[in-house]
Structures are given as structure tokens and as C-alpha cells.
C-alpha positions, -999 to +999 in steps of 0.1 A: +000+000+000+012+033-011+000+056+017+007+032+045+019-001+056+000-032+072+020-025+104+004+013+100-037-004+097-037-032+113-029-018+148-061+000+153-072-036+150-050-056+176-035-025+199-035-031+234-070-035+253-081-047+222-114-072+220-125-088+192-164-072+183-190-088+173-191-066+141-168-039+127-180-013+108-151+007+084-160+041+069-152+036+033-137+065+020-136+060-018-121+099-024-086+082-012-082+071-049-056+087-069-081+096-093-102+115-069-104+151-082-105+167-041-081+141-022-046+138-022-040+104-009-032+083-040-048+050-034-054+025-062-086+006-064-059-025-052-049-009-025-085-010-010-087-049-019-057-054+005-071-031+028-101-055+029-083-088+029-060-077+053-090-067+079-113-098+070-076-118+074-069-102+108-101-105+124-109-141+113-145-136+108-165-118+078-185-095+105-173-064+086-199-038+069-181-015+049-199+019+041-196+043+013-186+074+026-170+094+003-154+097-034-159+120-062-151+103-092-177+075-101-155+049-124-132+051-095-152+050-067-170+018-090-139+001-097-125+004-055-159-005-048-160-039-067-129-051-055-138-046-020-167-068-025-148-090-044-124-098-015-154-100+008-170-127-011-133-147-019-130-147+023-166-160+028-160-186-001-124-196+017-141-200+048-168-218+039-146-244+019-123-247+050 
């Protein structure tokens, strides 16, 4: 990931006093895509697929609702958007294969 590493994300996950939830709810801000005409944060619709598999990975379960939040630039925000549902349905496939 461009803007950040895994050991950058994931500790807002695991920190100390952490408990696993029984759901986790991420803010999906789409306008992080280099192609977002207002943000400056260069993300690639990739890097939000790793984002995803990384915190469906981490947390072990599929307990994760992702909601559009932001973005300006619809192909973009379209293509990011996919991907993350991609991943989700890849994990909950994996899982349910064992």
C-alpha cells in the first residue's frame, strides 16, 4: 500500500485492550483514490482490496460492513468498490470451503 503499511492499519485492530467485536463497521472513503479530483491520498482501487483482505484476514470472521462514505469520481469509486466486495466474497467462499 502506497499511503501506508500493514503495520500502519492493522494496529487500530489488535492495539493493546483490544477485544474482538462482534461486528466492525469501516467508513469507506472511496475519495482516497488517486483519481479523486478533491483528495490527495493516492490510493489505487488494489490498495482497497488489500485493505479488505487484510482486515477480513486479521479479524478471522467476515463481521465487517463497509460503508460508502465518500469519493468523487464514479469509475473510480465503482472500480475500489467492486474489488472490495470481491475480496469479501473470496473470504466467505475460503471459509466456507475450510
Amino acid at each position: 500500500l502506497p499511503a501506508f503499511s500493514r503495520n500502519e492499519m492493522l494496529p487500530f485492530i489488535s492495539g493493546e485492550g483490544w477485544e474482538e467485536p462482534d461486528l466492525v463497521i469501516v467508513s469507506a472513503g472511496y475519495d482516497a483514490l488517486a483519481v479523486d479530483p478533491l483528495a490527495q491520498v493516492e490510493l489505487d482501487p488494489e490498495d482497497f482490496a488489500t485493505m479488505t483482505r487484510e482486515i477480513l484476514t486479521h479479524l478471522g470472521h467476515g463481521r465487517v460492513v463497509f460503508g460508502l462514505e465518500g469519493g468523487y469520481h464514479l469509475d473510480g469509486i465503482s472500480e475500489a468498490f467492486a474489488m472490495t466486495v470481491d475480496e469479501c466474497i473470496k473470504f466467505v467462499r475460503e471459509k466456507e470451503l475450510g
